[in-house]
C-alpha positions as CSV (number, residue, x, y, z in Angstrom):
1,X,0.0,0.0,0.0
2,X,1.3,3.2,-0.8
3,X,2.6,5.4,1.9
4,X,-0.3,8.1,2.4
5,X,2.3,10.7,4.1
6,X,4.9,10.2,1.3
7,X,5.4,14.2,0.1
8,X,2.6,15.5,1.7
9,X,1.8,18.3,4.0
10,X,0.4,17.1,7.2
11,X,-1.2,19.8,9.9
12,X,-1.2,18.7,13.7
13,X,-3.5,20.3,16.0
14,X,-2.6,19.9,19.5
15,X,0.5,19.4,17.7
16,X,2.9,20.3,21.1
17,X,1.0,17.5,23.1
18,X,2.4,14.4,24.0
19,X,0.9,12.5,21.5
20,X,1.5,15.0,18.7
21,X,5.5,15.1,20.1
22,X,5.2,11.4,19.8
23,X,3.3,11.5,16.5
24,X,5.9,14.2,14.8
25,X,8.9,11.7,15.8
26,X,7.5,8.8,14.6
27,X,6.2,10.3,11.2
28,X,9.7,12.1,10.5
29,X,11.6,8.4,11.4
30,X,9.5,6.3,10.0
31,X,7.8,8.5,7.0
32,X,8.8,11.2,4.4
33,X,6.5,13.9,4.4
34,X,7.6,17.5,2.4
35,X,6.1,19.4,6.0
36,X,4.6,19.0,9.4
37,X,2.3,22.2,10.6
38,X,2.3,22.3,14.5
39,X,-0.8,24.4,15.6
40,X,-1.4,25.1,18.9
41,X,-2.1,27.8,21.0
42,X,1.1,27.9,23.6
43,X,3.8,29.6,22.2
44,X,6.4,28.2,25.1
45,X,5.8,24.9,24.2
46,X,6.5,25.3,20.2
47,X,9.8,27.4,21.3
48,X,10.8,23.8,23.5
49,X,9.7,21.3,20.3
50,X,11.5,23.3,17.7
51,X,14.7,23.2,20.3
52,X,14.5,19.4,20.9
53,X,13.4,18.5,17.5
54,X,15.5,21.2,15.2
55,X,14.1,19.6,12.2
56,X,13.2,22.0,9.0
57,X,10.5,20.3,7.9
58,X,8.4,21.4,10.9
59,X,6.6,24.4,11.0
60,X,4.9,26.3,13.7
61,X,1.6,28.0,13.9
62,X,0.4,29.6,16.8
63,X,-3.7,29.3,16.4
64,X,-6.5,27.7,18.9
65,X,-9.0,25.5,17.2
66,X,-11.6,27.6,18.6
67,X,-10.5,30.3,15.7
68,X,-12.1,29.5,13.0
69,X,-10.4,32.0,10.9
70,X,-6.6,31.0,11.7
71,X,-7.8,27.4,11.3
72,X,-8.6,27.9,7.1
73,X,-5.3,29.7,7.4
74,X,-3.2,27.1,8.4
75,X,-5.0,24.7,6.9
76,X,-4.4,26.4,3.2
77,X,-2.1,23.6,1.4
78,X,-2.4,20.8,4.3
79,X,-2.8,17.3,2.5
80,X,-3.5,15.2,6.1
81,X,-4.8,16.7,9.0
82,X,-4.5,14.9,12.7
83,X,-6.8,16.5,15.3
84,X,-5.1,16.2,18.6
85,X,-6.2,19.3,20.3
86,X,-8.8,19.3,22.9
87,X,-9.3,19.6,26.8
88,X,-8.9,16.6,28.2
89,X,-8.7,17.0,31.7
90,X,-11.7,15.3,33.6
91,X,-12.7,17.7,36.5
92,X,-11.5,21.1,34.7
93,X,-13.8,19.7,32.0
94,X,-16.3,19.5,34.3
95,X,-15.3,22.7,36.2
96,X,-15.4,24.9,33.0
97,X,-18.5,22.9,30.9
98,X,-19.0,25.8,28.2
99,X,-15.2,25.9,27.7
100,X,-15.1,22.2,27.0
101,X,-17.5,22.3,24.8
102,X,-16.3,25.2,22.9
103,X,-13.0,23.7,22.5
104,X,-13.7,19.9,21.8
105,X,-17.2,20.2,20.3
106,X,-17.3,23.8,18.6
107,X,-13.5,23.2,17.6
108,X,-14.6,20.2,16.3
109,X,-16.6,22.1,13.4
110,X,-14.4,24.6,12.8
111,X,-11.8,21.3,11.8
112,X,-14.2,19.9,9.6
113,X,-15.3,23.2,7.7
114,X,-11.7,24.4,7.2
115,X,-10.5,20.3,6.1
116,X,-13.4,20.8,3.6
117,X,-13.0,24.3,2.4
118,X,-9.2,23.9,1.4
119,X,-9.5,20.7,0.0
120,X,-7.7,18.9,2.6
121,X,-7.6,14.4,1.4
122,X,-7.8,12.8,5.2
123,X,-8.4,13.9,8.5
124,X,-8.0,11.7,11.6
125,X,-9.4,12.9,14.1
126,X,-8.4,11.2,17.9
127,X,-11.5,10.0,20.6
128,X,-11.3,8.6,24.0
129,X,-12.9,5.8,25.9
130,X,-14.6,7.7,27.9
131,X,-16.8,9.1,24.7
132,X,-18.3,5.6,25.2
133,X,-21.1,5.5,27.6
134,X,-20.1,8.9,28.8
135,X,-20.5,9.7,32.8
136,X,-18.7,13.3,32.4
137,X,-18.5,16.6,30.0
138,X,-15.2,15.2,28.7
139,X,-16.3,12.4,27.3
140,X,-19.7,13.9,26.3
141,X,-18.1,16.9,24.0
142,X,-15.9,14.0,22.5
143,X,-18.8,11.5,21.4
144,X,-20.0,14.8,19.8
145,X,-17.1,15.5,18.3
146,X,-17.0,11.5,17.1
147,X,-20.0,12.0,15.7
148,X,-19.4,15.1,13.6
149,X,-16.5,13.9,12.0
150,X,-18.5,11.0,11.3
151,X,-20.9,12.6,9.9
152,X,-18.7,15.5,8.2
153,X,-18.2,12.3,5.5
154,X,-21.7,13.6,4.1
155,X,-20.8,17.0,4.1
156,X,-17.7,17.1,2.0
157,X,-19.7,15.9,-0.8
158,X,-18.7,16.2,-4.3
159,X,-15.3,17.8,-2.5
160,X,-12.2,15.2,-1.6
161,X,-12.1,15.2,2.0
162,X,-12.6,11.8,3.8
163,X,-12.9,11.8,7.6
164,X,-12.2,9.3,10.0
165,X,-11.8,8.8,13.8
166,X,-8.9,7.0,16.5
167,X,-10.5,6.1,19.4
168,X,-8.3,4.4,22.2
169,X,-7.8,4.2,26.1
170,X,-5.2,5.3,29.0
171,X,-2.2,6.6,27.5
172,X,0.4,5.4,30.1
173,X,2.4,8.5,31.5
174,X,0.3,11.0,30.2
175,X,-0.2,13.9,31.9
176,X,-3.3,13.5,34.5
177,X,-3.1,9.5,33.9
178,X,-2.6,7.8,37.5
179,X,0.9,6.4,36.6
180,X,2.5,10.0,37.6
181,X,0.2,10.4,40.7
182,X,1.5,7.0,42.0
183,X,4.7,7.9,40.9
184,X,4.7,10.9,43.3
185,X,3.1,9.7,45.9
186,X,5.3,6.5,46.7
187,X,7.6,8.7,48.3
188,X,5.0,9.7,50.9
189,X,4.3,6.0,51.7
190,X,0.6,5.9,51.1
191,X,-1.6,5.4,47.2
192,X,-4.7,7.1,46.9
193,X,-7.2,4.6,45.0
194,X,-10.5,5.6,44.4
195,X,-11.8,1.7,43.9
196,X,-9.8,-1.1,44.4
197,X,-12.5,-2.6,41.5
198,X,-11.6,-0.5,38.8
199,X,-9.4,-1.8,35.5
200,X,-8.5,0.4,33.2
201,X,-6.7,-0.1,28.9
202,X,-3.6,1.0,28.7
203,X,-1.9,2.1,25.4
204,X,1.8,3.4,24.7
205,X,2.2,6.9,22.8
206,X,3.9,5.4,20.0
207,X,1.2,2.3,19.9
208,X,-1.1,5.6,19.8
209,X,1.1,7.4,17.2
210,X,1.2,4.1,14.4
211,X,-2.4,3.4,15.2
212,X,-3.4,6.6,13.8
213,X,-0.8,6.3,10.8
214,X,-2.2,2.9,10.6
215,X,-5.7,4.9,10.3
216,X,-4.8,7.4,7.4
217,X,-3.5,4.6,5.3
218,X,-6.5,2.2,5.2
219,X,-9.8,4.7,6.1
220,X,-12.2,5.0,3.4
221,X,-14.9,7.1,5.7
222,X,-16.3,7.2,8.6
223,X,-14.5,4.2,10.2
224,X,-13.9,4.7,14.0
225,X,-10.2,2.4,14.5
226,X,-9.9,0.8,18.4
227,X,-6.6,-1.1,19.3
228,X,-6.3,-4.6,20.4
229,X,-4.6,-3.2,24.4
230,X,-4.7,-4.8,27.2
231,X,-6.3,-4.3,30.8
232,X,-4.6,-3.9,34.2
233,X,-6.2,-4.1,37.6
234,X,-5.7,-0.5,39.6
235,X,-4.8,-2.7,42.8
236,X,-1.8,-4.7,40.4
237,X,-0.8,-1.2,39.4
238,X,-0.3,0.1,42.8
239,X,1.9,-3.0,44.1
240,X,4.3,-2.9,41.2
241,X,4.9,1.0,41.9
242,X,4.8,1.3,45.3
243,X,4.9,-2.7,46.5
244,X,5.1,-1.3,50.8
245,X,2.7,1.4,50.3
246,X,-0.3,2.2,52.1
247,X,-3.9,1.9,50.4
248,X,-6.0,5.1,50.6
249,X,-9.6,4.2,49.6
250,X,-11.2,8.0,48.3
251,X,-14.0,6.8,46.9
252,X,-15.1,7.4,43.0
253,X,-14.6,11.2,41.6
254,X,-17.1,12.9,40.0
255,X,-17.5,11.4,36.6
256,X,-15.4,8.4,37.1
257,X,-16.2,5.0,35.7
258,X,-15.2,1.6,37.4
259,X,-14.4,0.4,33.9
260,X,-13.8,1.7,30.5
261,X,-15.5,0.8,27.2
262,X,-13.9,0.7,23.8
263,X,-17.3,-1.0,21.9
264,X,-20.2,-0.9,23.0
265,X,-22.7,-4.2,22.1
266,X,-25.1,-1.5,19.8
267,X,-21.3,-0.8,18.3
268,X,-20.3,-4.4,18.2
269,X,-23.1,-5.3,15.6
270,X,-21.0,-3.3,12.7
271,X,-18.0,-3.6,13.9
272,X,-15.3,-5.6,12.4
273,X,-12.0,-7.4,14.2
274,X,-8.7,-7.5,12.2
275,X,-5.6,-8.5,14.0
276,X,-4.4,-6.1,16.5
277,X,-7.3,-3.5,16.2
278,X,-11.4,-3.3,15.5
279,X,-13.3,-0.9,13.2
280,X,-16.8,0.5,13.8
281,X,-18.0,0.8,10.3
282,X,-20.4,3.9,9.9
283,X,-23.9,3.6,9.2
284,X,-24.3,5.6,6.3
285,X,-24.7,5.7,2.7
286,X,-21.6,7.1,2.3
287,X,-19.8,3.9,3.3
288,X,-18.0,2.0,0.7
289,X,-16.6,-1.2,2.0
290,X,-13.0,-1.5,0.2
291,X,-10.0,-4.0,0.1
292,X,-9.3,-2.6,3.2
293,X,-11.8,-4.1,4.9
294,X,-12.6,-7.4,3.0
295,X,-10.1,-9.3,5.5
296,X,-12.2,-8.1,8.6
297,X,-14.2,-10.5,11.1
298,X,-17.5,-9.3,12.1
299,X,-18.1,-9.6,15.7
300,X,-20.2,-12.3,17.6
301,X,-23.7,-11.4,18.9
302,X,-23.5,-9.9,22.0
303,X,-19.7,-8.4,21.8
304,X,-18.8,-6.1,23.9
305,X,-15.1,-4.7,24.5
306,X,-14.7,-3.6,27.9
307,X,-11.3,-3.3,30.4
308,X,-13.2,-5.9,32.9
309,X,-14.4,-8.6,30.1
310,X,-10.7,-7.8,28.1
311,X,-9.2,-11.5,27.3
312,X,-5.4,-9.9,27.2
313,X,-4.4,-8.7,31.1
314,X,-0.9,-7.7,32.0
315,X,0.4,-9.6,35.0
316,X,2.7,-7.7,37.6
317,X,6.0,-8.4,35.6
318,X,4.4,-7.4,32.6
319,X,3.0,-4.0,34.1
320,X,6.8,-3.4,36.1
321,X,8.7,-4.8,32.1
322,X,6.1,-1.6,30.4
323,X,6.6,1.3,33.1
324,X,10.6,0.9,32.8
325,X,10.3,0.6,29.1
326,X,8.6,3.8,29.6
327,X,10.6,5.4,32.1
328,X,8.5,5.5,34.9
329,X,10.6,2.8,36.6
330,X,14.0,1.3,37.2
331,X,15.2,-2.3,37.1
């Protein structure tokens, strides 16, 4: 299959994140696009990735996806647009409702109308688990935002654009994930755990970053792509980073599941399994079914994909082998 990056311009929103500094690396390693657009709206944090990276393909645009007018800007010329951007954060989401929304529902429209307007060929635009089912605003403004890029295939019309969406789990050592929390609080000799019931997917930046590569070369529209990941017990967690700690039982935040949901059983009944991921075909008559797809399994009656009914859990070794792969540990 040809490479869908090869010479082309590619626009990141979000772009200074740490999937879209994971995203950038991988693309400029493994890939040869003419230019990478980094658009985001904090200016400190393009000065630090043009430092570390020093790479002239990548340009810098300073622009929040909440302005519609700098997004058709930067998008002028863009060939492949990833949409990283959003706020993620589950209580300030919930803190600051309108501002979520304005950012990961609102910019979600000004995305698609700017992709269609200058002719951009993909966009990819990245979900969450907790869009499935959703118990908070987060998750909330992004199932909206899954479904307008869904739905934005019907818009573009007689126009090129195709749309697609990522939609994944935990990303392990992300800012707000629990793996820094624990990591800070082992020195104090005590976890905080809100359940010791809960599971949670887990998912490496760079497992992120190929997924979505993965995702621009075989989307036709309107295909949501999950990852085959695995599950982890919060309790498991805990004892491989802080093994002598003491347990703190909080209780469940505000919008907090006990388990997260990648597919859903309504989802499960047009979804199909390849190996190492799923697809969640759209229901619409824009929906071509290609060669990409042909080789895809649909899922048994009743599916459901879920961190607590997940057939691939890490054992303690495994979890302890992942975080010093990652850095979060030592030997």
């Amino acid at each position: 299959m040809n490479d869908p990056f090869e010479g082309k311009t590619v626009l990141i929103t979000g772009g200074t994140g740490s999937f879209g500094q994971k995203f950038t690396e991988v693309l400029l390693k493994e890939h040869n696009p003419q230019s990478v657009r980094i658009y985001t709206r904090g200016e400190l944090k393009q000065v630090e990735m043009e430092r570390k990276f020093n790479n002239d393909k990548i340009r810098f645009f300073i622009g929040d996806v909440r302005d519609r007018n700098r997004l058709y800007r930067a998008m002028n010329g863009a060939d492949i647009v990833i949409h990283a951007a959003a706020l993620k954060h589950v209580p300030i989401c919930e803190y600051n409702p309108i501002e979520a929304v304005r950012t990961n529902t609102d910019g979600a429209v000004n995305v698609i109308d700017a992709a269609i307007d200058n002719g951009v060929e993909k966009v990819v635009a990245l979900s969450t688990d907790k869009a499935v089912q959703p118990v908070n605003l987060y998750g909330a403004s992004k199932l909206v935002a899954e479904k307008l890029f869904i739905q934005a295939n019907s818009y573009s019309g007689v126009k090129k654009t195709k749309f697609g969406v990522v939609r994944y789990g935990n990303v392990i050592g992300s800012s707000g994930s629990v793996i820094p929390l624990f990591a800070r609080q082992k020195d104090s000799g005590e976890l905080t755990i809100t359940d010791e019931r809960m599971t949670r997917f887990w998912i490496t930046l760079e497992e992120g970053a190929k997924l979505v590569i993965k995702a621009a070369k075989k989307m036709e529209r309107g295909e949501i792509f999950i990852p085959k990941i695995p599950s982890t017990k919060i309790t498991d967690l805990a004892e491989v980073i802080a093994p002598d700690a003491k347990i703190n039982k909080i209780g469940i935040r505000p919008g907090e599941k006990l388990h997260e949901v990648l597919i859903t059983e309504q989802e499960a009944r047009h979804a199909l399994e390849f190996d190492g991921y799923y697809i969640i075909k759209p229901e619409f008559n824009f929906w071509k079914e290609t060669e990409n797809h042909v080789k895809g399994k649909p899922t048994p009656e009743g599916f459901s994909y879920s961190s607590d009914n997940n057939s691939w859990w890490l054992t303690k070794d495994e979890i302890k082998k992942l975080l010093v792969d990652q850095g979060w540990m030592r030997e």
